[in-house]
C-alpha positions as CSV (number, residue, x, y, z in Angstrom):
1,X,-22.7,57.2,15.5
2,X,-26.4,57.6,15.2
3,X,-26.5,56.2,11.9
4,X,-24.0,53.2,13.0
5,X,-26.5,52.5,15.9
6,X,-29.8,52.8,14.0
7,X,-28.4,50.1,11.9
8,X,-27.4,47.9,14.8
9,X,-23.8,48.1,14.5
10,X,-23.4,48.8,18.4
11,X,-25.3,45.6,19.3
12,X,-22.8,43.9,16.3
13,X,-19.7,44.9,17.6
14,X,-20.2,43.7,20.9
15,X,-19.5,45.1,24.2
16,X,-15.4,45.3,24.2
17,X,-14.8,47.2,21.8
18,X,-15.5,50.7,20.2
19,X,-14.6,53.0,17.2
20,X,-12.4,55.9,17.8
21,X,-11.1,58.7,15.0
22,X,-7.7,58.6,14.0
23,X,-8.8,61.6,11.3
24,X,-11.0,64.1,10.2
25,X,-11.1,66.1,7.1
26,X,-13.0,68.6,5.9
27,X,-13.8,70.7,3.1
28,X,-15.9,73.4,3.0
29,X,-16.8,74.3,-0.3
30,X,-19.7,77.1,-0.4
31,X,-21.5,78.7,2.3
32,X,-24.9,78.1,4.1
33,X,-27.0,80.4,5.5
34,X,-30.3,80.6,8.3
35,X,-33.3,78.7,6.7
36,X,-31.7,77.1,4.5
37,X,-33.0,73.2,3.8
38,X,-29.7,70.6,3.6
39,X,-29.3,67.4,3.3
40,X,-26.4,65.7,4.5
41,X,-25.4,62.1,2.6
42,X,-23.2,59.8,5.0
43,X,-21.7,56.1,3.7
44,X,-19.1,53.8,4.4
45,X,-16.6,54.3,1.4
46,X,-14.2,51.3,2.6
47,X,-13.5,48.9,5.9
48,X,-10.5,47.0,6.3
49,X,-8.6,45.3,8.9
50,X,-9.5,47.1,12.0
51,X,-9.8,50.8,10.2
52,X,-12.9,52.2,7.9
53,X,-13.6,55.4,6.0
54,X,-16.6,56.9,6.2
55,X,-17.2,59.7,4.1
56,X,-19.9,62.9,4.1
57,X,-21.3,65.5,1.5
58,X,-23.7,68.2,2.5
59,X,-25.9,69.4,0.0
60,X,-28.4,72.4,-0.1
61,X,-31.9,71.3,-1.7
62,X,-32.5,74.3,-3.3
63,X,-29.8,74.2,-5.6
64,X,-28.3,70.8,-5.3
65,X,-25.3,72.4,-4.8
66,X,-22.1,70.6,-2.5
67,X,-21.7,73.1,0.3
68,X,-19.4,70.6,2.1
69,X,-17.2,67.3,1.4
70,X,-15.7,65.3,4.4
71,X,-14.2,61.8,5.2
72,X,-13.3,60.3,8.6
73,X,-11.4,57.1,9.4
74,X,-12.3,55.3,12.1
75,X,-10.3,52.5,14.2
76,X,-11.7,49.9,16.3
77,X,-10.7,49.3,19.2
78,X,-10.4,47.0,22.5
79,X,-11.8,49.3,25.2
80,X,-9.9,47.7,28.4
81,X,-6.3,47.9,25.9
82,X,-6.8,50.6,24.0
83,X,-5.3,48.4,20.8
84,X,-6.7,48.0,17.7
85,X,-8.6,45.0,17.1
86,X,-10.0,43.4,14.0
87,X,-13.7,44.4,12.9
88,X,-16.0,41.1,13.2
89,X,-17.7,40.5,10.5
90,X,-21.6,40.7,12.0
91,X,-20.2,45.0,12.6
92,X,-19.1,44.9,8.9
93,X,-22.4,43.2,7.7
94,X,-24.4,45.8,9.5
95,X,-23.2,48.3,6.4
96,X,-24.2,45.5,3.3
């Protein structure tokens, strides 16, 4: 959501509506440990309709090694309904 908002996707979206996760998913590849430096890589792989999948990958700079891989997918949503409502295009242009 940080990223999202530092971008200026909330003020894009308008003020009826929100994302909400339908799914997370995780894999955690190799550990990490105290002091360790790591970077963490976020972008949105695809938006449609009113869904879009944002997917993760945390790497350690030491090594350059993937530590973890994850994806979630996001609906938008009316917030007085609760329904899904179609993305408007000035929230998908935030990502281009």
């Amino acid at each position: 959501m940080e990223h999202y908002a530092s971008i200026g996707g909330i003020q894009a979206q308008g003020p009826d509506a929100t994302w909400v996760i339908r799914e997370h998913r995780i894999e955690y590849l190799l550990p990490a440990f105290e002091g360790e430096e790591i970077e963490i890589r976020t972008w949105v792989e695809n938006i449609r309709k009113v869904r879009s999948l944002r997917k993760y990958e945390f790497v350690r700079k030491a090594d350059g090694k993937l530590l973890v891989k994850g994806e979630t997918d996001w609906v938008f949503v009316d917030i007085k309904t609760g329904n899904p409502r179609a993305i408007p295009e000035e929230a998908i242009n935030v990502f281009k």
